[in-house]
C-alpha positions as CSV (number, residue, x, y, z in Angstrom):
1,X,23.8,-23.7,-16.7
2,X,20.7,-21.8,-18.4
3,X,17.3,-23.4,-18.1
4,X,16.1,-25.6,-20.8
5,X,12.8,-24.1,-21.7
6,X,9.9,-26.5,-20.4
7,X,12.2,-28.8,-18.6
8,X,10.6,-30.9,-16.3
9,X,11.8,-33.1,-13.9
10,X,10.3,-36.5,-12.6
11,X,11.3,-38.0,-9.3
12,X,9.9,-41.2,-8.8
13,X,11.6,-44.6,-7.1
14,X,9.4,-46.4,-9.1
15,X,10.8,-46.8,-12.4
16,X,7.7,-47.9,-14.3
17,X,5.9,-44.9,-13.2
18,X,8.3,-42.2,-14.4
19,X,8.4,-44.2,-17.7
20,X,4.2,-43.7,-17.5
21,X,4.6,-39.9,-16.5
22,X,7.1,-39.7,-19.8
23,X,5.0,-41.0,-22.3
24,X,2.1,-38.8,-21.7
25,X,4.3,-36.0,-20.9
26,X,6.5,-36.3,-24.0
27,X,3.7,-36.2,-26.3
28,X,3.5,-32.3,-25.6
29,X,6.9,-31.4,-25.6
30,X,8.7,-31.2,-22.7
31,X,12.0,-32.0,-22.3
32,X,11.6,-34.7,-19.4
33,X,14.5,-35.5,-17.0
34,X,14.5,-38.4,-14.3
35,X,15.3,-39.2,-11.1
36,X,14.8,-42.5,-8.8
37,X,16.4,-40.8,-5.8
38,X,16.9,-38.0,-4.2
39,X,20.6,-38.3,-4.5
40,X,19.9,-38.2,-8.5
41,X,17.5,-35.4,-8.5
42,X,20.0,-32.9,-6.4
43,X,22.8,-33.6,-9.6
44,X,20.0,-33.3,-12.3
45,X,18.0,-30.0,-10.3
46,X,22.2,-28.6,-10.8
47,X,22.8,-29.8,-13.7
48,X,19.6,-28.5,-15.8
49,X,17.9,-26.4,-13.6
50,X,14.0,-27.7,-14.8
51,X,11.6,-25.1,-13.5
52,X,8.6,-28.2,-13.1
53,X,9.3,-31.0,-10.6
54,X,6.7,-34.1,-10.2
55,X,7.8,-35.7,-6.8
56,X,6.8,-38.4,-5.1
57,X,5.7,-38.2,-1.5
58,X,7.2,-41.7,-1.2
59,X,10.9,-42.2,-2.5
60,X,11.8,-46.0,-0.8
61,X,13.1,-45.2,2.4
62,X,13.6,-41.4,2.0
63,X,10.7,-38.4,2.3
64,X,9.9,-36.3,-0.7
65,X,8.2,-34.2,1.5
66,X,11.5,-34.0,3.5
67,X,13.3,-32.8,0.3
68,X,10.5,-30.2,-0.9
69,X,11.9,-27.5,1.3
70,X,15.6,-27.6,-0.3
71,X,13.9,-27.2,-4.4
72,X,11.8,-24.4,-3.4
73,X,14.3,-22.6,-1.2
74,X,16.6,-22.7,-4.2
75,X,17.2,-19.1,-6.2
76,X,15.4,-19.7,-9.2
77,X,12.6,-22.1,-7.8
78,X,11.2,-24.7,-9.8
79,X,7.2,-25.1,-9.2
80,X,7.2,-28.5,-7.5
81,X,4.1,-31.1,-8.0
82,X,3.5,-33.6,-5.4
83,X,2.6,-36.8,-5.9
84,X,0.7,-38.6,-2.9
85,X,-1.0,-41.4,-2.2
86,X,-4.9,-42.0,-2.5
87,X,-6.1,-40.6,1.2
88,X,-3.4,-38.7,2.1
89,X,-4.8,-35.3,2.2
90,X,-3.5,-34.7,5.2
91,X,0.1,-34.9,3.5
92,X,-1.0,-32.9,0.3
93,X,-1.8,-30.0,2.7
94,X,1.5,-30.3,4.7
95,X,2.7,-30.3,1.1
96,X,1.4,-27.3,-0.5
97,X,2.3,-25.3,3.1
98,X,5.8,-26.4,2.5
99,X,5.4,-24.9,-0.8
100,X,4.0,-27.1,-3.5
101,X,2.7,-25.4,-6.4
102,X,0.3,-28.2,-6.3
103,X,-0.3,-32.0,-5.7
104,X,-1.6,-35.6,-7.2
105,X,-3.4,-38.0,-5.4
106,X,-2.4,-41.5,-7.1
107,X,-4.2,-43.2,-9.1
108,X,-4.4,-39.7,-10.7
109,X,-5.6,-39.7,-15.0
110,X,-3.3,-38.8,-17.3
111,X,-5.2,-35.7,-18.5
112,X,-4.9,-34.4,-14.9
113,X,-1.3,-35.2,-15.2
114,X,-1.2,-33.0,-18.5
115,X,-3.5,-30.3,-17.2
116,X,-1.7,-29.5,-13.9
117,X,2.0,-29.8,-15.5
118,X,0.7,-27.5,-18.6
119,X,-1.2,-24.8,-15.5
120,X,2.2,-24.7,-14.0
121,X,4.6,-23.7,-17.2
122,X,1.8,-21.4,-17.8
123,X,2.1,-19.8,-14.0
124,X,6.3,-19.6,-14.9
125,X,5.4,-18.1,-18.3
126,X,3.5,-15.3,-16.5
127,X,5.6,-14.6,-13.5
128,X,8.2,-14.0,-16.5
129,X,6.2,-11.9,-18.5
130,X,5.3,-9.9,-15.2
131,X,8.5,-9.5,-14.4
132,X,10.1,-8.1,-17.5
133,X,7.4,-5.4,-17.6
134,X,8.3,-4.2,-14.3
135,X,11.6,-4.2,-15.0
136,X,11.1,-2.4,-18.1
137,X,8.9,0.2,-16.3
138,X,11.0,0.4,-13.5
139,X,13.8,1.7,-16.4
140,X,11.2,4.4,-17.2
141,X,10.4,5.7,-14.2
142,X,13.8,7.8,-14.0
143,X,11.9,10.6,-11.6
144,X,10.5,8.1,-8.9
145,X,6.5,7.3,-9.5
146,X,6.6,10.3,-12.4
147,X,5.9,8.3,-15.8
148,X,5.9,9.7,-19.3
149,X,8.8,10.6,-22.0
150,X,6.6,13.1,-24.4
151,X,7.9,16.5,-24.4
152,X,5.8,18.2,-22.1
153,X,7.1,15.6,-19.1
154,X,10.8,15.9,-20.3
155,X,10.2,19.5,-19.8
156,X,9.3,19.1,-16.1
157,X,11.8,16.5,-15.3
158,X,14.1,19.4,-16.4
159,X,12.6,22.0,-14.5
160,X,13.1,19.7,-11.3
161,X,16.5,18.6,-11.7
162,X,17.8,22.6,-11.3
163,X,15.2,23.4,-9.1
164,X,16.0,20.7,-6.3
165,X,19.4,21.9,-5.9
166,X,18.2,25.1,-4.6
167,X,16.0,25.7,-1.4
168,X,13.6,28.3,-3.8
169,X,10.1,28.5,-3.9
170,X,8.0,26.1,-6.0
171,X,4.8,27.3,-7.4
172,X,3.1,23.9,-9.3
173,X,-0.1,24.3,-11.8
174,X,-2.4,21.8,-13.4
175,X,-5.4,20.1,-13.4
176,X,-7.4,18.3,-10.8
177,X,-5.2,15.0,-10.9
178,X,-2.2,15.7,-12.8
179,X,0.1,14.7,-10.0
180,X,1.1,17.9,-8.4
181,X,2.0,16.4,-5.2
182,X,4.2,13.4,-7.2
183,X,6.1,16.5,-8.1
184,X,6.4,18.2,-5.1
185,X,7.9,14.7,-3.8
186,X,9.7,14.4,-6.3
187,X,11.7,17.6,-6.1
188,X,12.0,17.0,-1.9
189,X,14.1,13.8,-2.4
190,X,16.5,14.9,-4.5
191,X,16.8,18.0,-2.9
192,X,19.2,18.8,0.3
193,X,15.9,18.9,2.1
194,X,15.4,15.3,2.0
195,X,16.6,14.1,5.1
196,X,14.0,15.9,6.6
197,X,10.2,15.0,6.4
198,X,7.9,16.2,3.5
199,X,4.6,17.2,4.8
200,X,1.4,17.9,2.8
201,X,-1.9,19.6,3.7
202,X,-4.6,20.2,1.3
203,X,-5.9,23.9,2.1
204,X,-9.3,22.9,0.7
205,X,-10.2,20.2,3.1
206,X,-10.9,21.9,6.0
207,X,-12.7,24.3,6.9
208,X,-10.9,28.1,7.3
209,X,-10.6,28.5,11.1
210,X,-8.6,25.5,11.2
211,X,-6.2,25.9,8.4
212,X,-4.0,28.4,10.5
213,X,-4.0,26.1,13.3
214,X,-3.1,23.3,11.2
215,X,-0.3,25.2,9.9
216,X,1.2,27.0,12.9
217,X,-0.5,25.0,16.0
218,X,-1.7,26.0,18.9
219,X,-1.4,25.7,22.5
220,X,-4.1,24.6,24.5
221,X,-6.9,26.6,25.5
222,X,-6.9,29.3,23.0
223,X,-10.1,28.6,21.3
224,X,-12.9,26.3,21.8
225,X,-12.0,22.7,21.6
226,X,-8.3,23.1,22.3
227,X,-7.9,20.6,25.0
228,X,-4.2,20.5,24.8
229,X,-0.9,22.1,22.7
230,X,-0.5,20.9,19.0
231,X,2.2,21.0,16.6
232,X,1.9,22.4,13.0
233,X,2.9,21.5,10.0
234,X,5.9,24.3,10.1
235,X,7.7,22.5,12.9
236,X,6.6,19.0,11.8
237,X,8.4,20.2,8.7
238,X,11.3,21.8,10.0
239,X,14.6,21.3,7.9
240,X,12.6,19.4,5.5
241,X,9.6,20.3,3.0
242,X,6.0,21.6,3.2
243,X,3.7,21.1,0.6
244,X,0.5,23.1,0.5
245,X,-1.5,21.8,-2.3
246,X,-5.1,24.0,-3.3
247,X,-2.9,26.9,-2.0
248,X,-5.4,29.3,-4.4
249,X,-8.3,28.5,-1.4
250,X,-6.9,29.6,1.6
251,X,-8.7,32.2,3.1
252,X,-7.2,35.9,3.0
253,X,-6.4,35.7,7.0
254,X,-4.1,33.2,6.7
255,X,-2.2,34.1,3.5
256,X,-0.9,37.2,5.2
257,X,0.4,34.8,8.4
258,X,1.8,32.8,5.2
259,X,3.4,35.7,3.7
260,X,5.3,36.6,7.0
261,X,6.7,33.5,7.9
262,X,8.1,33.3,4.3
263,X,9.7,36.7,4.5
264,X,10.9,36.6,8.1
265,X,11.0,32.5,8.4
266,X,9.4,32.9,11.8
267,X,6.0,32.2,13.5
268,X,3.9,31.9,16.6
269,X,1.3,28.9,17.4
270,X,-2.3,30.0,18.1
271,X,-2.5,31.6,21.7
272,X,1.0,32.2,21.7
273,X,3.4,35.2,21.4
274,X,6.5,33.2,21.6
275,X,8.3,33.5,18.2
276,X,9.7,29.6,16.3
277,X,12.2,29.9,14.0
278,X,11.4,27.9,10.9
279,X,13.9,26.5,8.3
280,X,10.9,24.6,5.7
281,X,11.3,24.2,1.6
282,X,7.9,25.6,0.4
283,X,6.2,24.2,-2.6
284,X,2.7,25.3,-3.1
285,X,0.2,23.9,-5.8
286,X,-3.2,25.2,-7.3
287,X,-4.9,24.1,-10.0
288,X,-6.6,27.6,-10.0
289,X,-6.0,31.0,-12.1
290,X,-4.1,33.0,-9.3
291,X,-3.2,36.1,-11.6
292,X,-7.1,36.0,-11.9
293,X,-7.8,35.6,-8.5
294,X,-5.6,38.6,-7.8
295,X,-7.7,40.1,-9.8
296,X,-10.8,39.3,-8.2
297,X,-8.6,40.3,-4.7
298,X,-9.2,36.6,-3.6
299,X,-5.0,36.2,-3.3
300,X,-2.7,38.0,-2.2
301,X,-0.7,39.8,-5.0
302,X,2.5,40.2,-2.4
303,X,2.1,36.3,-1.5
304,X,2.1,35.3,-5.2
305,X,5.2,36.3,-6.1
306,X,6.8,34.8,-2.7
307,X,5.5,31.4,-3.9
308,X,6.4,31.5,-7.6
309,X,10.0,32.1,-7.6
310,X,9.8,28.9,-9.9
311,X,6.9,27.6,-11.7
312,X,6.4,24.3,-13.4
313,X,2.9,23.6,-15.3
314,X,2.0,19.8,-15.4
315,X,0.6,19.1,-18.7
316,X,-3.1,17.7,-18.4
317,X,-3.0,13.8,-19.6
318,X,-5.0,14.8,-23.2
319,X,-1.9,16.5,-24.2
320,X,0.4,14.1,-23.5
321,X,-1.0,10.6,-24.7
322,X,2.2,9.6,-25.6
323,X,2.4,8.7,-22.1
324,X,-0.8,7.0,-21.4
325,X,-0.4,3.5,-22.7
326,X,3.1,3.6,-20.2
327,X,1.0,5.0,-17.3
328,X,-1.7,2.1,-18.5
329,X,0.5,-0.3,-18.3
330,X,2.3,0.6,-15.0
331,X,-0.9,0.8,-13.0
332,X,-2.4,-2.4,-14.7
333,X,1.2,-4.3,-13.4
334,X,0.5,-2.0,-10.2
335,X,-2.9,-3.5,-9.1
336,X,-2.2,-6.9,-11.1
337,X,0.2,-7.7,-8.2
338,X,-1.6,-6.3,-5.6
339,X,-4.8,-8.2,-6.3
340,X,-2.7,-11.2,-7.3
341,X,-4.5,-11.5,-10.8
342,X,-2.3,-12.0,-14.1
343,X,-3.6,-9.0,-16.0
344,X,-0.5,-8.1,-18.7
345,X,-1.8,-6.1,-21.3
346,X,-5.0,-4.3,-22.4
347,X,-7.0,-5.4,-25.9
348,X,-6.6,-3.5,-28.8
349,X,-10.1,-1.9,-28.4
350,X,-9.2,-0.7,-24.8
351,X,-6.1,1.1,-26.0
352,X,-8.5,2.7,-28.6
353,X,-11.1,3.5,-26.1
354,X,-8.3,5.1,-23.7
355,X,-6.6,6.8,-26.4
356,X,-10.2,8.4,-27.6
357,X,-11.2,9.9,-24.2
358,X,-10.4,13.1,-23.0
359,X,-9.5,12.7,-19.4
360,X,-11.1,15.6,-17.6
361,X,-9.8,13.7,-14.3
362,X,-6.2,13.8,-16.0
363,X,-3.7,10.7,-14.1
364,X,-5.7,9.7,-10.9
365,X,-8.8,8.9,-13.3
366,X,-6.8,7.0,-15.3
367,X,-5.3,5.2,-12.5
368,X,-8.7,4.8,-11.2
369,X,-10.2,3.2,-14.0
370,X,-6.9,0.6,-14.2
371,X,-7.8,-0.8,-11.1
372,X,-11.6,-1.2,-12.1
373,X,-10.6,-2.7,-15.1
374,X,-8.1,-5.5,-13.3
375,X,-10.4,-6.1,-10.3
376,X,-13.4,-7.2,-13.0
377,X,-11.2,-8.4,-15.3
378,X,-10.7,-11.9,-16.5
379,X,-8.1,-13.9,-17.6
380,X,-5.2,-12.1,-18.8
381,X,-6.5,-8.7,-20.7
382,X,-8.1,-5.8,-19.8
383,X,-10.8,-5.0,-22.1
384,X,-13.0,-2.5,-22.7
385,X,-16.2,-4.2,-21.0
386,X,-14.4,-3.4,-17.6
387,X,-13.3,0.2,-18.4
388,X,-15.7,2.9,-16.5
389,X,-19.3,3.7,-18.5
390,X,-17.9,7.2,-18.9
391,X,-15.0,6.2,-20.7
392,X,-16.3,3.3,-22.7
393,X,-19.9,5.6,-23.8
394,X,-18.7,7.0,-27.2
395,X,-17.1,3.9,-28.1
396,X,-20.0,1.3,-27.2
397,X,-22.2,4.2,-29.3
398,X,-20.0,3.9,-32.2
399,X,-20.1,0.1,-31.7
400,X,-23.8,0.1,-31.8
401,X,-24.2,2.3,-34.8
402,X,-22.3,0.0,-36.4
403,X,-23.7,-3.0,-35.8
404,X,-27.4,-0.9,-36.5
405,X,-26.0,0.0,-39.9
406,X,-25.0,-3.4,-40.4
407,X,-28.0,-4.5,-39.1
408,X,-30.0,-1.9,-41.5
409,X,-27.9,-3.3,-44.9
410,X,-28.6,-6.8,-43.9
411,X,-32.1,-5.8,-44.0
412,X,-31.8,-4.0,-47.2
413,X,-30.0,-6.8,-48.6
414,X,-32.9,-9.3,-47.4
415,X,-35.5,-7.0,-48.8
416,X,-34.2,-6.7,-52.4
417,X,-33.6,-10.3,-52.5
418,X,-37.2,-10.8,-51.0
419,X,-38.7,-8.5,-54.0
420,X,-36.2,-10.3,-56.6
421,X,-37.9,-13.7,-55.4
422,X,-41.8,-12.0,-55.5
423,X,-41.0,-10.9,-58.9
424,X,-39.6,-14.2,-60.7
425,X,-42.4,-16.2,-59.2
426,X,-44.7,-13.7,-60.5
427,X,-43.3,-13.4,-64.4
428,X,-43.2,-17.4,-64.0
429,X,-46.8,-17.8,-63.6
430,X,-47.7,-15.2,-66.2
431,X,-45.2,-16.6,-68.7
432,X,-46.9,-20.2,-67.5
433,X,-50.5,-18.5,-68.2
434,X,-49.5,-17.3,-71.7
435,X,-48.2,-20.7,-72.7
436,X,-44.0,-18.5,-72.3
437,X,-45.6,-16.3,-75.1
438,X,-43.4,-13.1,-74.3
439,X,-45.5,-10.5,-76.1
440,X,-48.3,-11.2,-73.5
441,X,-47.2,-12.0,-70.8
442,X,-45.5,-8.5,-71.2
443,X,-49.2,-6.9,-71.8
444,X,-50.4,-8.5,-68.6
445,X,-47.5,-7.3,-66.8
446,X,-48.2,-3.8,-68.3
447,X,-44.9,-3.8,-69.7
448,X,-42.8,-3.1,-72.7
449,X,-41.6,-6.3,-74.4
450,X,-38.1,-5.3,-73.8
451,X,-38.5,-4.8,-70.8
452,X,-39.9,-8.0,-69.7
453,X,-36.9,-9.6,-71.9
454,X,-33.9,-7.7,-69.4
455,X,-35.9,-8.4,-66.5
456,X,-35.9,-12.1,-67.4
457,X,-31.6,-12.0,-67.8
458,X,-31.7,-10.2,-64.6
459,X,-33.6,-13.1,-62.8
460,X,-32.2,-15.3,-64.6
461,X,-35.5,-17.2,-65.9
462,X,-34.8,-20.4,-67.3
463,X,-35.2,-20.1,-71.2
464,X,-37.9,-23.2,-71.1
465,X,-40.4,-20.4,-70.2
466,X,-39.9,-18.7,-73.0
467,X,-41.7,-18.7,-76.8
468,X,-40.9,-16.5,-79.1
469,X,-43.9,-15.2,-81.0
């Protein structure tokens, strides 16, 4: 049977306290069910499946505490509230280690009562929310932790499907922080190659002498500090994938070693001559220029072509915001869970503010500024105060200039009605000096009779000043 939505169940011996636990409880408008044993409440928990139980600690001659196990084992778990009595802490705590969502010390207020039945729908309504929005993300993420339908990603997803059927080499572009790497992944485990282990190395974090022996090895004792025989990436990699990411800065040395063992599939470890075969799915990404570096003679011309028998260009994140608010979203469920807050959605200004900025850090910033935002965050929104100054600058500016330009015609505004008051009180006592003769009180104003007569609408000058001359 499908849950009644906010069904609660009471399991009490007592009858006179379920009937007290109703008639606050009913009030709100939950639809309460009853129990006196546990007998009773195993046919009701079947028959209506509530998803809140009050239990008593105390049921006659039988244990609720005996019975908590069997509800919260159940497949869709209601949250359970015990009920204990006054000094039994020790009980509560066996209680909530059982798996209480809570507990009641009797006498316990009525309010209480309310406030810890309404905290535990609200707990129910949030686990539900949270889990229809990964369920609906995990529908989007069709190419494992890529995200994004615009164009520009449906292009890639493209280029990957044909290309991991084939054992060709991949050549990936983009920015700092596209998600180069997610691709490279991405095209290992759906490729033939995926059995095998992907391996990455980053060819600009390390210095150049040890790049080679990262990637090739070495056996021990052929330069200084090799204390014993290490295996490189190449035969780590071996029937599976290699990823060398920031290929564009490895040093010249090493891209001819690089270009050999592509064309001839072999290699030897440093301080070596004996020859390993080498069966590796190369994929290479740079977020350089490398026709211009060949240019410059910083790459290999002869290596370039090796790498990029397929290219795919990740688009950076400012030309693809139709993904954003989905990558948003995904990484504020991400870190939600992981730091066991109940952050669902970000405000209306934080979508604006995201949507505004440029991303020079493309993805990872993004992602990086997610999990700022739900570690400060509070209650259940992200808002702009918890976004990154660098993000939320041009919008707190606007913000500011606003409120200073509201802040400058509420001035105005005060000032004119400041001179409008200065200027009635002034005509009053000149009208009061001349008696309300117009004609002179105009002359002492040094002003035109007509004048003085349209000033006096516009102040709206009661008429008993006034004589007509």
């Amino acid at each position: 049977m499908n849950k009644t939505s906010l069904s609660l169940l009471i399991i009490d011996d007592e009858e006179s306290a379920r009937y007290g636990m109703r008639k606050a409880l009913e009030k709100v408008g939950y639809v309460i069910h009853e129990a006196g044993s546990i007998e009773t409440a195993e046919h009701t928990i079947e028959r209506v499946e509530p998803e809140v139980i009050i239990l008593d600690v105390k049921l006659g001659a039988e244990s609720g505490l005996d019975f908590l196990p069997s509800v919260v084992s159940r497949p869709s778990a209601p949250l359970v509230i015990m009920v204990t009595a006054h000094g039994s802490e020790r009980l509560a705590v066996e209680a909530i280690k059982k798996g209480a969502y809570n507990y009641l010390s009797k006498p316990f207020d009525l309010e209480d009562l309310r406030l810890q039945v309404h905290n535990a729908f609200e707990t129910i309504r949030l686990r539900k929310e949270n889990s229809a929005l990964r369920e609906r993300l995990a529908g989007e993420e069709k190419f494992g932790q890529l995200i994004g339908s615009s164009p520009a990603m449906k292009q890639v997803y493209a280029v990957i499907d044909k290309v991991a059927q084939t054992n060709a080499s991949v050549l990936i572009l983009g920015e700092s922080g596209t998600g180069k790497e997610l691709v490279a992944r991405e095209i290992h485990a759906r490729s033939d190659n995926r059995q095998g282990q992907f391996v990455a190395l980053n060819c600009a974090a390390m210095p150049d002498q040890l790049v080679e022996s990262e990637l090739f090895g070495h056996e021990k004792g052929s330069f200084t500090g090799a204390s014993h025989r290490r295996i490189g990436k190449f035969e780590v990699a071996n029937h599976g994938t290699l990823f060398l990411d920031e290929i564009g800065d490895m040093n010249p040395g090493t891209q001819a070693k690089l270009l050999r063992v592509l064309e001839d599939r072999v290699f030897e470890r440093v301080g070596s001559n004996e020859s390993i075969f080498s069966d590796v799915r190369l994929i290479s990404a740079t977020n350089k220029d490398l026709e211009q570096e060949i240019k410059l003679q910083r790459f290999r011309e002869d290596l370039y072509y090796r790498l990029c028998v397929v290219t795919i260009q990740i688009p950076p994140l400012r030309e693809r915001k139709d993904d954003l608010l989905g990558l948003s979203q995904k990484f504020c469920s991400t870190y939600s869970l992981l730091y066991k807050k109940d952050v669902l959605r970000l405000s209306p200004d934080a979508v604006q503010v995201l949507l505004e900025y440029t991303w020079p850090g493309n993805v990872r910033q993004l992602k990086n500024s997610i999990e700022r935002g739900v570690v400060l965050a509070e209650g259940q929104e992200l808002t702009v105060n918890v976004l990154p100054a660098e993000i939320t600058g041009k919008f707190k500016k606007e913000k500011e200039n606003l409120q200073s330009d509201s802040a400058g015609s509420l001035l105005d505004l005060e000032f004119q009605e400041a001179k409008k008051e200065f200027e009635r009180r002034y005509i009053k006592q000149c009208l009061e000096r001349t008696s309300g003769n117009i004609t002179q009180a105009a002359a002492m104003l040094g002003m035109h009779r007509q004048s003085l007569q349209h000033k006096l609408k516009e102040l709206k000058i009661a008429k008993k000043f006034l004589l007509e001359d």
